[in-house]
N, C-alpha and C positions, 0 to 999 in steps of 0.2 A: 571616470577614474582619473584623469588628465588634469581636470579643475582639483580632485581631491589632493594630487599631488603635488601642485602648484600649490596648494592652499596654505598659509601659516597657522599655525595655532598657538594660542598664549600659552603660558604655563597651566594654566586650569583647565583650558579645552585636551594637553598634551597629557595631561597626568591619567583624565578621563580617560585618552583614547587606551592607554597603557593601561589603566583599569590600578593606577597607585598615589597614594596621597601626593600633592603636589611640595610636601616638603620634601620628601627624597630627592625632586632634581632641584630644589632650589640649595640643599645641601650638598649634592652632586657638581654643583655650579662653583659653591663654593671652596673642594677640594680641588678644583680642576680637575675634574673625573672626565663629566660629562655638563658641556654648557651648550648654551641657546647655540641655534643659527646664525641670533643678530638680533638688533632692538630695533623697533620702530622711531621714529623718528618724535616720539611722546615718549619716547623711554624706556617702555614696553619690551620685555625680552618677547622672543619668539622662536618657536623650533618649528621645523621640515615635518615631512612624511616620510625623507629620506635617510632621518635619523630613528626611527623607531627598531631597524633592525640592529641598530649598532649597540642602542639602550636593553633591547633584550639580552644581546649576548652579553654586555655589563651584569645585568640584573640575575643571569644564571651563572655565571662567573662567582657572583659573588656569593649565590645559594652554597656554592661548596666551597664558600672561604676561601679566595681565591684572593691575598693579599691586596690593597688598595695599590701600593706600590708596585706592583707587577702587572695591574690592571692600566692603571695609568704608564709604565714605561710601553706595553703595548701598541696602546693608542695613539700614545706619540708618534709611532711610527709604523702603522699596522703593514702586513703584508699575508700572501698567502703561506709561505713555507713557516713564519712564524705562528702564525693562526693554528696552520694543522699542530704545529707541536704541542700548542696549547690545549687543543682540542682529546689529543690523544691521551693527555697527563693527566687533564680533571676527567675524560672519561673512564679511566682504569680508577681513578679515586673513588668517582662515584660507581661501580661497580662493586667499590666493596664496600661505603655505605650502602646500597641496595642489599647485600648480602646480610649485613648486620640485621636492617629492616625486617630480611626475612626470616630471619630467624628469629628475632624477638615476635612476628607474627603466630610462626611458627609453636613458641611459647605462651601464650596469649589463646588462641585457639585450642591448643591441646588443655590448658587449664578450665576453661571454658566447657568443654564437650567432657571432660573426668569430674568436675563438679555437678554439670548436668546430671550424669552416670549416679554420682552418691548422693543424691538427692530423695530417689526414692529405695534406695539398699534396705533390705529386711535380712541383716546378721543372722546366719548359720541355717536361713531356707534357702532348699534349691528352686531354680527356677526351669524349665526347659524355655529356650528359644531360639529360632530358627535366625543363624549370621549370614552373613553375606560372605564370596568366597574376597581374600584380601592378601596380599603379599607381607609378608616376613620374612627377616631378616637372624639366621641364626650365627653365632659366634662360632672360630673353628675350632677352639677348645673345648672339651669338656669342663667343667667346672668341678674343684678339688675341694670336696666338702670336709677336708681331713684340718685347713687351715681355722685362721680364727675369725669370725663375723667379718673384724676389722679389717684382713687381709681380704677378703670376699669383694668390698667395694673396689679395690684395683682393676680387675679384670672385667670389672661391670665399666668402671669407670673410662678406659681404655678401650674396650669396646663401642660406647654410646660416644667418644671424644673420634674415634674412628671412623664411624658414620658420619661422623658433622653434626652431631642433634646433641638437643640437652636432656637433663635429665628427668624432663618431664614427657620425654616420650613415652607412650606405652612398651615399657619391658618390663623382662623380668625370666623366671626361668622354666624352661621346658622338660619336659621328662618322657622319655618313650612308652608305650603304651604298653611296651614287652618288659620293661624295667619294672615296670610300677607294680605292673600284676603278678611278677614276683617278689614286691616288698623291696626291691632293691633300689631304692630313689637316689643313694650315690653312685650309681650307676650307669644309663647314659642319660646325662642331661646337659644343658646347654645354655646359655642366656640366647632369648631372642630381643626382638626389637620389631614393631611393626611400621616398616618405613616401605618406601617403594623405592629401592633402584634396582639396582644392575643386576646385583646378587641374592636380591628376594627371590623365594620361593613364594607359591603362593597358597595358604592356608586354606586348606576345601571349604566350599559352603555346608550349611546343613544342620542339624538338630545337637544342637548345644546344653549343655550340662550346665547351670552356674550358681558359684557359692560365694559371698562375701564374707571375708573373714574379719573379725576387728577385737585385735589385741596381742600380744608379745607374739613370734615367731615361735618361740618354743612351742606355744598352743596351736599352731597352724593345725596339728595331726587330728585335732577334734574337729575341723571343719574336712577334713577328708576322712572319719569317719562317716560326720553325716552325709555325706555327698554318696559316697557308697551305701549305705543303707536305702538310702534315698532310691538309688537306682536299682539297687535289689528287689524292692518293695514294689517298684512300678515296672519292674521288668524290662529295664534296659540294660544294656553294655555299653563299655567301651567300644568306641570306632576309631580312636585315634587319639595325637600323644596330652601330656596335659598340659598346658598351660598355666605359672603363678604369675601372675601380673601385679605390679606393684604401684597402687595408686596415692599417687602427691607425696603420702609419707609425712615429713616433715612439714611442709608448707604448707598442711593444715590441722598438723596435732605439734606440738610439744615434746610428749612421751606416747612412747614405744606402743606402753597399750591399748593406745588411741590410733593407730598406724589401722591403715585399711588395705586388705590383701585380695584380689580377683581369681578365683579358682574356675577356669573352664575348662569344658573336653567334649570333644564331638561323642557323640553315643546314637545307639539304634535299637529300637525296639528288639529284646530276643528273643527268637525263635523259639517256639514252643511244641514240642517233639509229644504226638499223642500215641499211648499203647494201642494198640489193637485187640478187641472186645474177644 
């Protein structure tokens, strides 16, 4: 290790060891950023081994734009209490680049796994299948079905900007299982959200109802037709509340009647009560 420290390297063997094209420090050289050690006595620039750690912190500095002129007033005169200050400013920066990251991941993934999803949708058939149990997130409001469509996206919108998530998270709205089965759907319902923090609840596992619906809102009430029949005919019930979920929407239709709507609900085989002969 001794020899390798001792050792010089040209600009080509130095770029290598940095694993970056060797015109970055010949350009580096020439802002007075970052120059050789020293030239050989043929001309030759050459750098240390004792310079690689100074080139990295350059080289992540500059990842988060980290002015030329501030990088160089630095090194002019480095120190520790100056260093930490530096340290602490681009790391609260990049902190919330990482944030932005994650959330456009965030966006990217959820688009991904709802495309997946309506890939193989067969419009107005139920499906039964069994979900995993999952945390949700409901709003503390109930939702004012009395306003206009237009007014509706506020409180979704405020809601999901409340969480931190965009609008391609899975929401949309919930209805109590005791509302519904007395026809009263402005009743208690709710926007949920299915995110995991603090104030998730978590959505039981278990044997699921589901209906895709696709076209104007007004028609929703024919896919909860069929979904009921559906369950009358096979002999299930409600187990719990229901779920609309609203997927992409806009970001992959146009118009409205092209909008694709997720109907779930837990349910359980009913009980079947025999006379006695």
């Amino acid at each position: 290790m001794k020899n390798y420290v001792e050792k010089t390297f040209s600009t080509g063997e130095f770029a290598k060891l940095l694993e970056i094209n060797k015109d970055t420090l010949l350009y580096y050289d020439k802002i007075d950023l970052f120059k050789p050690a020293g030239t050989h006595p043929n001309g030759y620039r050459y750098y240390t081994f004792e310079q690689f750690d100074q080139f990295v912190a350059i080289q992540s500095l500059r990842a988060v734009e980290l002015p030329i002129k501030e990088l160089k007033t630095y090194f002019d005169a480095p120190n520790i209490q100056a260093l930490q200050h530096l340290a602490i400013e681009q790391r609260d920066r990049v902190a919330v680049e990482i944030q932005k990251l994650q959330d456009i991941q965030f966006f990217l993934e959820r688009v991904v796994t709802l495309t997946k999803e309506m890939e193989g949708v067969s419009f107005g058939k139920v499906i039964i299948k069994k979900l995993l149990e999952e945390p949700v997130v409901y709003s503390e409001e109930k939702i004012d079905w009395s306003v206009s469509m237009e007014a509706l996206y506020e409180p979704c919108t405020h809601f999901l900007k409340k969480l931190g998530v965009k609008s391609t998270a899975a929401h949309g709205v919930v209805y109590s299982k005791e509302a519904f089965l007395k026809g009263d759907l402005e009743g208690l319902n709710y926007l949920f959200c299915r995110l995991d923090n603090a104030s998730a609840r978590n959505k039981p596992a278990g044997q699921y109802a589901i209906i895709y619906h696709q076209g104007l809102y007004d028609e929703i009430y024919k896919a909860y037709f069929a979904l009921l029949k559906h369950l009358e005919n096979e002999r299930f019930e409600l187990d719990g509340d229901i779920y609309e979920e609203y997927l992409l929407h806009s970001m992959v239709a146009k118009e409205e009647k092209d909008y694709i709507t997720k109907i779930s609900v837990k349910v359980k085989s009913r009980e079947v009560s025999y006379q006695p002969l």
